[in-house]
N, CA, C and O of each residue as an XYZ file, in Angstrom:
640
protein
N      14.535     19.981     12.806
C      13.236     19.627     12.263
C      13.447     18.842     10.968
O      14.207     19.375     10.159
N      12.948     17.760     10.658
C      12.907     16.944      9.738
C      11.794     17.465      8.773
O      10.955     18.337      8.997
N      12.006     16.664      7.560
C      11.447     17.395      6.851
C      11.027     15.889      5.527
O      11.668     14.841      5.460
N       9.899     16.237      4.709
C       9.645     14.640      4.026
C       9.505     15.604      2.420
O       8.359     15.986      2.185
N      10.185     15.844      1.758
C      10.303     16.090      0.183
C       9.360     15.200     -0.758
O       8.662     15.705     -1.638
N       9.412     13.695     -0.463
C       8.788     12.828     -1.012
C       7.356     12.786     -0.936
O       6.880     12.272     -1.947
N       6.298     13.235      0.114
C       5.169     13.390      0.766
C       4.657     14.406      0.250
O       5.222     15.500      0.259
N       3.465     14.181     -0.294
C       2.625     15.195     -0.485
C       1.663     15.157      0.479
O       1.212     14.087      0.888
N       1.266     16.340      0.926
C       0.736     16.954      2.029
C      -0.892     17.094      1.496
O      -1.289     17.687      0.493
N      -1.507     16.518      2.279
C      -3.054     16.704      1.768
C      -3.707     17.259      3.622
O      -2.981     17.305      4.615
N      -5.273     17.619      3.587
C      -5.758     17.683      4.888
C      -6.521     17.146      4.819
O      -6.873     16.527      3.815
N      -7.281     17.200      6.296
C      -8.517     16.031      6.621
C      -9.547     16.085      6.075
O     -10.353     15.409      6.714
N     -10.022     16.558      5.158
C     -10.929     16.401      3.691
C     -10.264     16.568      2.609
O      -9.457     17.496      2.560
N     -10.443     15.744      1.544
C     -10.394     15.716      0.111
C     -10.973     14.832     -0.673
O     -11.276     13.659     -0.452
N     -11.200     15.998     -2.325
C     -11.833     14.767     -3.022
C     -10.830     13.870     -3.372
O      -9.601     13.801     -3.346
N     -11.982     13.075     -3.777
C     -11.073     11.420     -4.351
C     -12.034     11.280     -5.624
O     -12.986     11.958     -6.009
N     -11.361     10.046     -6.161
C     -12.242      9.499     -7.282
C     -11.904      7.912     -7.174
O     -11.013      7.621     -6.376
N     -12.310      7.220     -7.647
C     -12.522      5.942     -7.923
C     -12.743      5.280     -9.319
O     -13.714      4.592     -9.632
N     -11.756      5.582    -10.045
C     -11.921      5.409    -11.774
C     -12.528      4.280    -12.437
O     -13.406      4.348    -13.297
N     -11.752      2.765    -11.766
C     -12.185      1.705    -12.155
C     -13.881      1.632    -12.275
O     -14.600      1.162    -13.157
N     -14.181      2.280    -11.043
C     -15.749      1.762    -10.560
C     -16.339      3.016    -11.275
O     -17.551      3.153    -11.108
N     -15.850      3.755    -11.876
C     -16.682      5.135    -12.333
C     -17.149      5.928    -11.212
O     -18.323      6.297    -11.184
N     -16.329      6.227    -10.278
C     -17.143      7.160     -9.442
C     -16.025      8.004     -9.152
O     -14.873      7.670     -8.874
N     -16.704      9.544     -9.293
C     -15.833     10.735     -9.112
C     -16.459     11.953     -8.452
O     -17.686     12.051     -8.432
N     -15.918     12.604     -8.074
C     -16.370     13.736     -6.864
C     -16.728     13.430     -5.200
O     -17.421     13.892     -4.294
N     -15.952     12.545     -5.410
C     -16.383     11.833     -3.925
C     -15.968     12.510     -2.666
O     -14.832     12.159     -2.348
N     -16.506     13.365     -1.840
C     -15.544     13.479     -1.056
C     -15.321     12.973      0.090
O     -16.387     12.769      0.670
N     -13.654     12.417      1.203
C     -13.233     11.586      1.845
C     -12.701     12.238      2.974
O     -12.268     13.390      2.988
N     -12.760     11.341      4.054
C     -12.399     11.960      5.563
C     -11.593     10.912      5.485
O     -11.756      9.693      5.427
N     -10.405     11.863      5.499
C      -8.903     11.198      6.368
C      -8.638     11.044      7.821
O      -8.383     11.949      8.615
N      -8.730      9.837      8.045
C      -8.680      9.293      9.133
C      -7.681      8.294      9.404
O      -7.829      7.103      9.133
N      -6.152      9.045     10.213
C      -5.107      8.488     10.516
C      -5.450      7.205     11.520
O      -4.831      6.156     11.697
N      -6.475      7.623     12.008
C      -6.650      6.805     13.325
C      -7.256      5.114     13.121
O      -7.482      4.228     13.945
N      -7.369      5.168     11.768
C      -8.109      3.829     11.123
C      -7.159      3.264     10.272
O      -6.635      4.105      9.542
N      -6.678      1.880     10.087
C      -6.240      1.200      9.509
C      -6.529      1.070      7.988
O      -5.791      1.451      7.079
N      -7.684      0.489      7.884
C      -8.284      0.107      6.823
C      -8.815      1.335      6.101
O      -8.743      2.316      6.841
N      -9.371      1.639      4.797
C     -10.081      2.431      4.374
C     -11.585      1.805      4.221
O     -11.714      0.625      3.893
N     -12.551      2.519      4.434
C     -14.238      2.567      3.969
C     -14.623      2.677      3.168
O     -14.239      3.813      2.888
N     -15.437      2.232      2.061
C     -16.534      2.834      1.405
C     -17.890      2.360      1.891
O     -18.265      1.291      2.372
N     -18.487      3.472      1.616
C     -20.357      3.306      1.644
C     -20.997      2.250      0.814
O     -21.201      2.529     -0.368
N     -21.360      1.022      1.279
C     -21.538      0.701      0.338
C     -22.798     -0.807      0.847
O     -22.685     -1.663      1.723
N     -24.056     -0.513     -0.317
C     -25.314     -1.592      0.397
C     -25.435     -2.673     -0.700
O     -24.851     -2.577     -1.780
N     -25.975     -3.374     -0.466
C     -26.525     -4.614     -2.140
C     -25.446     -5.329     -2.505
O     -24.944     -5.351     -3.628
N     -24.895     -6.239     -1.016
C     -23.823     -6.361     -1.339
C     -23.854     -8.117     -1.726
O     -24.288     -9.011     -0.999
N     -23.275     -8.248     -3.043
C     -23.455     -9.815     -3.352
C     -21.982    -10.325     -3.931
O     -21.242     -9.766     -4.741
N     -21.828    -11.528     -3.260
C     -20.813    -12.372     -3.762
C     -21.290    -13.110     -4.861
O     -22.369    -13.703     -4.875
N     -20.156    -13.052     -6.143
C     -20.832    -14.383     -7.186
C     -19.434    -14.288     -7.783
O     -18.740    -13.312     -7.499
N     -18.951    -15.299     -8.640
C     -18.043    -15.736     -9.451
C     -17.989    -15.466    -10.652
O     -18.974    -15.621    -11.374
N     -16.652    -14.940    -11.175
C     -17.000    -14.479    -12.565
C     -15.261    -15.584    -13.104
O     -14.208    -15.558    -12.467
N     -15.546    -16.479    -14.506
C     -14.434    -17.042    -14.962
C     -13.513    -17.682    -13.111
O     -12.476    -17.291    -12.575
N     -14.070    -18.264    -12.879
C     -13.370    -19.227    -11.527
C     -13.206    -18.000    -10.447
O     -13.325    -18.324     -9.266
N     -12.979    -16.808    -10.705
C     -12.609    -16.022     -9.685
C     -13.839    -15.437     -8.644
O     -15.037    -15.329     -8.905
N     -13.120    -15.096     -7.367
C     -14.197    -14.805     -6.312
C     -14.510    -12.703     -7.003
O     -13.562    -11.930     -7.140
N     -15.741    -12.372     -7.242
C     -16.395    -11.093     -7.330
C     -17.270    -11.049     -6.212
O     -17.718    -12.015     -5.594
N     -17.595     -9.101     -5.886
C     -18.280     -8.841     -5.403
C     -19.421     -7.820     -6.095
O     -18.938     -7.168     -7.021
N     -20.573     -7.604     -5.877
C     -20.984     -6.720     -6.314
C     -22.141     -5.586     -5.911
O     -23.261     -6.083     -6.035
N     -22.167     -4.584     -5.586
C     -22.463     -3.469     -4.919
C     -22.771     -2.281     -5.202
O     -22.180     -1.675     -6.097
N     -24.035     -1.585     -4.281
C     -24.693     -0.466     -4.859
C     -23.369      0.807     -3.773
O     -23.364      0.979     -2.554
N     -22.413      1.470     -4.863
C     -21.836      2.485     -3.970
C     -22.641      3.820     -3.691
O     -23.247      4.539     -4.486
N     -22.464      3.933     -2.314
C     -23.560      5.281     -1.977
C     -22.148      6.450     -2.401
O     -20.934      6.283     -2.282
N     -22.931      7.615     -2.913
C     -21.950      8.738     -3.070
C     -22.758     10.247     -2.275
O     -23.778     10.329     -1.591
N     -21.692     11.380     -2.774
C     -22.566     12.435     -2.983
C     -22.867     12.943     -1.078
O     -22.018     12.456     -0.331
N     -23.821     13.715     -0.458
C     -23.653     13.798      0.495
C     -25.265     13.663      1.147
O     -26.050     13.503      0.212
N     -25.688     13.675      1.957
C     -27.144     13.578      2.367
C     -27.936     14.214      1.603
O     -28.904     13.790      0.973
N     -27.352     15.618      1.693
C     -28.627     16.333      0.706
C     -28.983     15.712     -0.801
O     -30.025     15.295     -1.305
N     -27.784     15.836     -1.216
C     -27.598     15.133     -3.088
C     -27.101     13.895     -3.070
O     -25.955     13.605     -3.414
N     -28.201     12.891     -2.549
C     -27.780     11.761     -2.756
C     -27.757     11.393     -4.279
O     -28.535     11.747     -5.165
N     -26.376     10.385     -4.359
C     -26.265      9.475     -5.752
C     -25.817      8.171     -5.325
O     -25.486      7.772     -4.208
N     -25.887      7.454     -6.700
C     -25.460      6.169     -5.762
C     -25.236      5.054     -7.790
O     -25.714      5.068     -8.924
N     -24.139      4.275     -6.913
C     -23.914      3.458     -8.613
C     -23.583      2.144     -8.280
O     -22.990      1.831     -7.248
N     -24.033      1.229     -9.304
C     -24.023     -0.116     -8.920
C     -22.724     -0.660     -9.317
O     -22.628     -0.588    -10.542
N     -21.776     -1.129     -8.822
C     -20.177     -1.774     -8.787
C     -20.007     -2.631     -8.694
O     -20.201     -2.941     -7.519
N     -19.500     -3.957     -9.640
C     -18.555     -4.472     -9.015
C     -17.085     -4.756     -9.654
O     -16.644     -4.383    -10.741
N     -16.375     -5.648     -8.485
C     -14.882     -5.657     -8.103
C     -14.654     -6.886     -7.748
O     -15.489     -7.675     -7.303
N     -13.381     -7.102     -7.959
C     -13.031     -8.839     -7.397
C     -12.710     -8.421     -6.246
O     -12.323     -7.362     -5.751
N     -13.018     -9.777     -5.805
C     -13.084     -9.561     -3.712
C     -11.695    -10.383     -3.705
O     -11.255    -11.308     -4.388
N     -11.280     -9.739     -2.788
C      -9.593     -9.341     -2.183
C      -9.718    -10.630     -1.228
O      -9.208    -11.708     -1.535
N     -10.470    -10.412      0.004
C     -10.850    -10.977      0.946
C     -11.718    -10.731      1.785
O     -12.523     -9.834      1.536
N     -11.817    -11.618      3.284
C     -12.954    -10.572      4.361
C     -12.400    -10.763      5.166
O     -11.641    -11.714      5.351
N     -12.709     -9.682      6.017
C     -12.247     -9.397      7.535
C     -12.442     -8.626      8.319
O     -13.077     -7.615      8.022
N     -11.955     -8.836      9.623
C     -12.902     -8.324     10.892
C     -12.473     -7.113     11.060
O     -11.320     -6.776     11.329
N     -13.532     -6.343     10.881
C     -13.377     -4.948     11.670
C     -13.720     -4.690     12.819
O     -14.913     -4.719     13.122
N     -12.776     -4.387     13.698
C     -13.122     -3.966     14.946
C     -13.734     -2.091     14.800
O     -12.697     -1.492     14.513
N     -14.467     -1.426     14.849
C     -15.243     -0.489     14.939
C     -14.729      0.456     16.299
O     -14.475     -0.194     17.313
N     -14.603      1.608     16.350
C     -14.114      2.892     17.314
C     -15.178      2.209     18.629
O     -14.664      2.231     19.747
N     -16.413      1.699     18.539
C     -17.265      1.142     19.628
C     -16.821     -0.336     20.105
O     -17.320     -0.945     21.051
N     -15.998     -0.697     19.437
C     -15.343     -1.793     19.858
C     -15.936     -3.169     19.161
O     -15.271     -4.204     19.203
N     -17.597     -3.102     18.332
C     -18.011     -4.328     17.879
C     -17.282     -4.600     16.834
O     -16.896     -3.736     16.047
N     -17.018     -5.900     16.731
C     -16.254     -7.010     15.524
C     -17.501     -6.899     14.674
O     -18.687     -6.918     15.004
N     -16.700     -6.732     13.042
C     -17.896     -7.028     12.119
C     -16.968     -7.322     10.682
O     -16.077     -6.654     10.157
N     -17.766     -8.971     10.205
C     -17.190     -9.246      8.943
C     -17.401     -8.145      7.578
O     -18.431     -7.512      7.348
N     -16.546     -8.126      7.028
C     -17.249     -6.785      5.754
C     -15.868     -7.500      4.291
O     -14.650     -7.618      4.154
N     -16.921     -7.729      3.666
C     -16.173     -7.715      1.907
C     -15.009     -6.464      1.799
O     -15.206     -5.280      2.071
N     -13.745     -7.083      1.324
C     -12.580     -6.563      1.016
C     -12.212     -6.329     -0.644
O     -11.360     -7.034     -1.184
N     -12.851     -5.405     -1.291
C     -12.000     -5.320     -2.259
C     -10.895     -4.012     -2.896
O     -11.041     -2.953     -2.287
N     -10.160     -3.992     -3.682
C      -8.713     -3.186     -4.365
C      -9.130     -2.503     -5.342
O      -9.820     -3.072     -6.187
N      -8.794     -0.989     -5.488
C      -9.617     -0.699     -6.836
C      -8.396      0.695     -6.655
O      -7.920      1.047     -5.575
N      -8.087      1.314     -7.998
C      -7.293      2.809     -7.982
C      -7.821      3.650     -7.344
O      -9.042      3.502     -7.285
N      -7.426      4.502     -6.818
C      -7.689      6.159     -6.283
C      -7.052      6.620     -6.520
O      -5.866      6.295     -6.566
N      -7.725      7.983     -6.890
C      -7.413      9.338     -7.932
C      -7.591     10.475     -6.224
O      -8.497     10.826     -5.468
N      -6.407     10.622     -6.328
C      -6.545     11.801     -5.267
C      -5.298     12.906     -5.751
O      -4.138     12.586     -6.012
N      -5.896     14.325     -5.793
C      -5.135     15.396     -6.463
C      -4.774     14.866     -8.239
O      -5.595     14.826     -9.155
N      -3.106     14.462     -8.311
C      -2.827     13.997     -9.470
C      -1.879     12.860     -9.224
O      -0.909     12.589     -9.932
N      -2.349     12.084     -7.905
C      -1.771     10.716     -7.792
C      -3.201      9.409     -8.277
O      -4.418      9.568     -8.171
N      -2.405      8.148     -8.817
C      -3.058      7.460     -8.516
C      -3.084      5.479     -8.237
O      -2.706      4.618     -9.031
N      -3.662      5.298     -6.855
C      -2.700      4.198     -6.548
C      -3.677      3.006     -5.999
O      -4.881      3.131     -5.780
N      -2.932      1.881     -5.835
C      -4.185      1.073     -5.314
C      -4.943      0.932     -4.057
O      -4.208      0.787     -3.080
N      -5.675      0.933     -3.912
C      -5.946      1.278     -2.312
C      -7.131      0.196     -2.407
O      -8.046      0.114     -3.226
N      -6.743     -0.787     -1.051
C      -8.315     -1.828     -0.111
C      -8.915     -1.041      0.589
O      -8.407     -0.249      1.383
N     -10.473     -1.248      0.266
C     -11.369     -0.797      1.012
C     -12.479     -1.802      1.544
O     -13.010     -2.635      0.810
N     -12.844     -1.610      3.182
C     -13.814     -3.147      3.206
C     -15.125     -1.833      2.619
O     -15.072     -0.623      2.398
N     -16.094     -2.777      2.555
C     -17.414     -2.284      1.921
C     -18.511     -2.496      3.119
O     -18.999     -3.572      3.467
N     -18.779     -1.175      3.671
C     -19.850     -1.485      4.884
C     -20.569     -0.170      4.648
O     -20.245      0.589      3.734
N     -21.748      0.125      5.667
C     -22.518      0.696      5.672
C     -22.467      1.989      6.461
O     -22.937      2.097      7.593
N     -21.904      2.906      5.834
C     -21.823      4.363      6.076
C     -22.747      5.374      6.178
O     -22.391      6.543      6.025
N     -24.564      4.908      6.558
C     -25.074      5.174      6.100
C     -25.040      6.862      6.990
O     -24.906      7.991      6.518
N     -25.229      6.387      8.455
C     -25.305      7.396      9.410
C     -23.981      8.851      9.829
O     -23.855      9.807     10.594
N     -23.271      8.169      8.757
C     -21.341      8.658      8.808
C     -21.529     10.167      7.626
O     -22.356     10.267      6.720
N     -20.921     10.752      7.860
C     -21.083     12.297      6.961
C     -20.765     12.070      5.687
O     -21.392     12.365      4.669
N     -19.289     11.280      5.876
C     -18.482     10.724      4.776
C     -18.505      9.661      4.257
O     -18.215      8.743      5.024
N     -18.900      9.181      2.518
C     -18.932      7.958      1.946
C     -17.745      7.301      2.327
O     -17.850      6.320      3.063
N     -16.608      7.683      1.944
C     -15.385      7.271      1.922
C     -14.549      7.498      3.290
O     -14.786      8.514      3.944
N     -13.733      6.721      3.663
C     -13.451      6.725      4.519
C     -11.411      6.585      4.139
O     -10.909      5.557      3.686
N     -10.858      7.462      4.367
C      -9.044      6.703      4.039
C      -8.512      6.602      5.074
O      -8.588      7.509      5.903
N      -7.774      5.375      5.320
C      -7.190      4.751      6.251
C      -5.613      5.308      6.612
O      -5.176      6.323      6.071
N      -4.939      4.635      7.443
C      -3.563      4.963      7.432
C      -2.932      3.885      6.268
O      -2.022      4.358      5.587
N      -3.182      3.014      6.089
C      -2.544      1.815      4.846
C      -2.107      2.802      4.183
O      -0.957      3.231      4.080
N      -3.836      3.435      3.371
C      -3.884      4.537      2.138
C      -2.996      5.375      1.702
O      -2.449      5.686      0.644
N      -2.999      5.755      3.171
C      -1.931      7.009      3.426
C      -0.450      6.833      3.116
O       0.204      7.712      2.554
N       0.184      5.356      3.605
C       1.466      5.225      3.598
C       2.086      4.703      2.139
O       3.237      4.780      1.710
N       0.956      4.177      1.580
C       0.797      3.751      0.361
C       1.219      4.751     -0.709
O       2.243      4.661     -1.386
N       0.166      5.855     -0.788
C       0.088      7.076     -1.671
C       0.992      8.187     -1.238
O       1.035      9.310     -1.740
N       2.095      7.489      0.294
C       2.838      9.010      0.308
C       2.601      9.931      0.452
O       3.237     10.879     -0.008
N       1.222     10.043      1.403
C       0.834     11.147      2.222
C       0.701     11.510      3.829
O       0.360     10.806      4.779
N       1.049     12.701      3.760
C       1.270     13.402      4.971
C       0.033     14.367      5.236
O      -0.414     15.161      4.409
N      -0.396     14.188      6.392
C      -1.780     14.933      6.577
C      -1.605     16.258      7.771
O      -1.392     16.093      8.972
N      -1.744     17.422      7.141
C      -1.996     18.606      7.776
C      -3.246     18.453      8.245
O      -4.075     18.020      7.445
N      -3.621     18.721      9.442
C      -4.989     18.660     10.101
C      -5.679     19.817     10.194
O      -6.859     19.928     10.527
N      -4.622     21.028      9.773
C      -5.576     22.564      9.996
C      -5.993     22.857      8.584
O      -6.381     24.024      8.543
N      -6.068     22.320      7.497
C      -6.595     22.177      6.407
C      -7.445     21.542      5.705
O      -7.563     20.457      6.274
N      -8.118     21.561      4.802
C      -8.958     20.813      4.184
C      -8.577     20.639      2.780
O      -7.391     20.908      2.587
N      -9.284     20.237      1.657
C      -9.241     20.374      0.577
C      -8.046     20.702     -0.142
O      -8.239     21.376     -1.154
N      -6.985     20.429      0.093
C      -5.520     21.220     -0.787
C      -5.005     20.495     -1.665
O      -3.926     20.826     -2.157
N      -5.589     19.460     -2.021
C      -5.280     18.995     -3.970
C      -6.355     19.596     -4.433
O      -7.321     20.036     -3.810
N      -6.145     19.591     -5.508
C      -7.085     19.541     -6.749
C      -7.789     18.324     -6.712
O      -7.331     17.291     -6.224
N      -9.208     18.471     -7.366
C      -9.996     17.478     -7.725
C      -9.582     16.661     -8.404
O      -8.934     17.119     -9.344
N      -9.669     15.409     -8.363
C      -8.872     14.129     -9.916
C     -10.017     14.829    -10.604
O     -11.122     15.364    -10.518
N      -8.315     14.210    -11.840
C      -9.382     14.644    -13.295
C     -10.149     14.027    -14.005
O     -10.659     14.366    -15.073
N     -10.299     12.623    -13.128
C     -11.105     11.488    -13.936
C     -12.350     12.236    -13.756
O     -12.425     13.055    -12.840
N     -13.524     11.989    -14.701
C     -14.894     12.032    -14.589
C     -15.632     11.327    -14.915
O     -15.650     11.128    -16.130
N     -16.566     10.617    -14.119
C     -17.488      9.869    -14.396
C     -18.832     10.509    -15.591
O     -19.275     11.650    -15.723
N     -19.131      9.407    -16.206
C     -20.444     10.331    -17.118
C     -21.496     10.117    -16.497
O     -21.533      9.239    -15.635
N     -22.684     10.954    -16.835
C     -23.358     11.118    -15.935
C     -24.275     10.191    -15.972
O     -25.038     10.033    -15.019
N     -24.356      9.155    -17.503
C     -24.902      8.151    -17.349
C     -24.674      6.925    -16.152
O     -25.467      6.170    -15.590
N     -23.604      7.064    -16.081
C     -22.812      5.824    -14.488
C     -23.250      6.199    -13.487
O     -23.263      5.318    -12.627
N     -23.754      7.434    -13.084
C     -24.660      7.746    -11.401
C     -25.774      8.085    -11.521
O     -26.157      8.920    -12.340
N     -26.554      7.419    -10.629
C     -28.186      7.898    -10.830
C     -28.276      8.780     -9.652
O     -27.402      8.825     -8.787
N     -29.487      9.565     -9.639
C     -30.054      9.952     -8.339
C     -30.626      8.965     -7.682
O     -30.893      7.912     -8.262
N     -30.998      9.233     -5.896
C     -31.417      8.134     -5.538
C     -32.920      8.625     -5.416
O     -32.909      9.831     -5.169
N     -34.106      8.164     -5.493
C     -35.430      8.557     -5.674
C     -36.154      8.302     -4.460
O     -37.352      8.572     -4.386
């Protein structure tokens, strides 16, 4: 039996955070089976800041019951096609931002689409995974610690 020393072992839920963008307590469904990572995310506008390509966006957080939600933006990476578990192709804004998961924290692409009907804002990919050096136990949940970043509470509104 082999064995990975280097890998930290997380399960198919955990929180995350998102420091750059101010958003923390998020919690994320690990999903080996997806390439790319997700975020929730509507109000989505391209504009230019100093020659460079930006995006900018209302991130949905929080869970159905306690909705929150914060306005972001990020320089856009790129776009590209997601093919979807139903098989439809769909263009979606690409941008790079840190994640705070347990007491790692690393860069991770996420395209920006609409999670609205999905349990989970966040979505982590396999990239994420190979990236941050994680190994996913599936009979577990939750086994980091929360990041310790915190957003203030001025940076998230309720949604009304």
């Amino acid at each position: 039996m082999k064995t990975f020393d280097h890998l930290t072992v997380i399960g198919l839920r955990e929180w995350v955070a998102l420091p750059d963008l101010g958003v923390a307590g998020l919690r994320a469904k690990i999903d080996t089976g997806a390439s790319t990572s997700s975020l929730h995310a509507t109000d989505i506008e391209p504009f230019e800041r100093d020659g460079q390509r930006w995006v900018r966006f209302t991130a949905h957080l929080g869970t159905v019951v306690q909705l929150r939600h914060r306005r972001c933006e990020a320089p856009l990476v790129t776009m590209k096609s997601i093919k979807s578990s139903n098989g439809h192709a769909q263009t979606r804004y690409v941008i790079c931002t840190p994640l705070a998961l347990g007491d790692r924290v690393w860069q991770v692409e996420f395209t920006l689409a609409c999670r609205k009907s999905m349990r989970y804002r966040l979505l982590l990919g396999s990239k994420a995974l190979v990236h941050g050096q994680l190994v996913v136990n599936p009979g577990v949940k939750y086994v980091q610690d929360k990041p310790a970043f915190a957003a203030t509470l001025s940076s998230v509104t309720g949604a009304a």
